[in-house]
N, C-alpha and C positions, 0 to 999 in steps of 0.2 A: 374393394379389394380386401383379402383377408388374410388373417395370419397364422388360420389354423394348418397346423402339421409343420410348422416353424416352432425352431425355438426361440429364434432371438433376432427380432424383423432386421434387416439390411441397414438401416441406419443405425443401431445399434454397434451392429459390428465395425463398420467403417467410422463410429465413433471410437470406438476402441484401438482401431488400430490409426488412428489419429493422434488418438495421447499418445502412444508410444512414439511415433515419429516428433514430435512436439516437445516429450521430454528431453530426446535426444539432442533438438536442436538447442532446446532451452540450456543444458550440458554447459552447451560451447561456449554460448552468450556470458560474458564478464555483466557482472554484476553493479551497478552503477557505477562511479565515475573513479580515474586513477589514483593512486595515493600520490600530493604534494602536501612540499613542508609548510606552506602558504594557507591551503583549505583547511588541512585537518585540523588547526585550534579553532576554525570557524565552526566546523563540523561537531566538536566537542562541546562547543560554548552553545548549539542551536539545540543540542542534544539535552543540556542542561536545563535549559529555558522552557525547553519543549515540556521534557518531567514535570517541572513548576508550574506551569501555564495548566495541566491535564491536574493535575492537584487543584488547582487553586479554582477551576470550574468544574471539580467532582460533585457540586453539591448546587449548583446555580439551575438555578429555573426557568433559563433563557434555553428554547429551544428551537431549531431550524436556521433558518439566516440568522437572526436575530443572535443565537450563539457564536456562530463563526463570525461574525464581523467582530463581535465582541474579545473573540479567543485574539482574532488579527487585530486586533489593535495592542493588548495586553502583550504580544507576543513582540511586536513593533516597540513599544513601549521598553520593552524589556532587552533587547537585542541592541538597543542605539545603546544604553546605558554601559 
């Protein structure tokens, strides 16, 4: 099958107007979870720990698994205290 005397093969197009429908619905959709007075000093303090944690393995030579178990411990480590 060929696509001369096309400009723009049929999947193409139907990807196109895919995103547009998709944006839309994306629109509606609320954005993670509701605001309580309960979560959000969790959410501030994960927020915190998070920045520190991506500092403090800016520079480590552990990479793959071997990085993220390590981030998750450090990050465990850090959130109990």
């Amino acid at each position: 099958m060929s696509n001369e005397g096309r400009s723009n093969p049929p999947f193409v197009l139907l990807r196109k107007k895919m995103s547009k429908e998709l944006k839309l619905i994306l629109k509606e959709q609320p954005v993670g979870r509701e605001e309580t007075s309960w979560l959000d000093p969790q959410r501030k303090k994960f927020a915190q720990v998070a920045k520190e944690c991506k500092e403090a393995f800016k520079d480590s030579k552990l990479r793959g698994a071997d990085k993220v178990r390590a981030m998750n411990r450090w990050m465990s480590e850090h959130l109990k205290s």
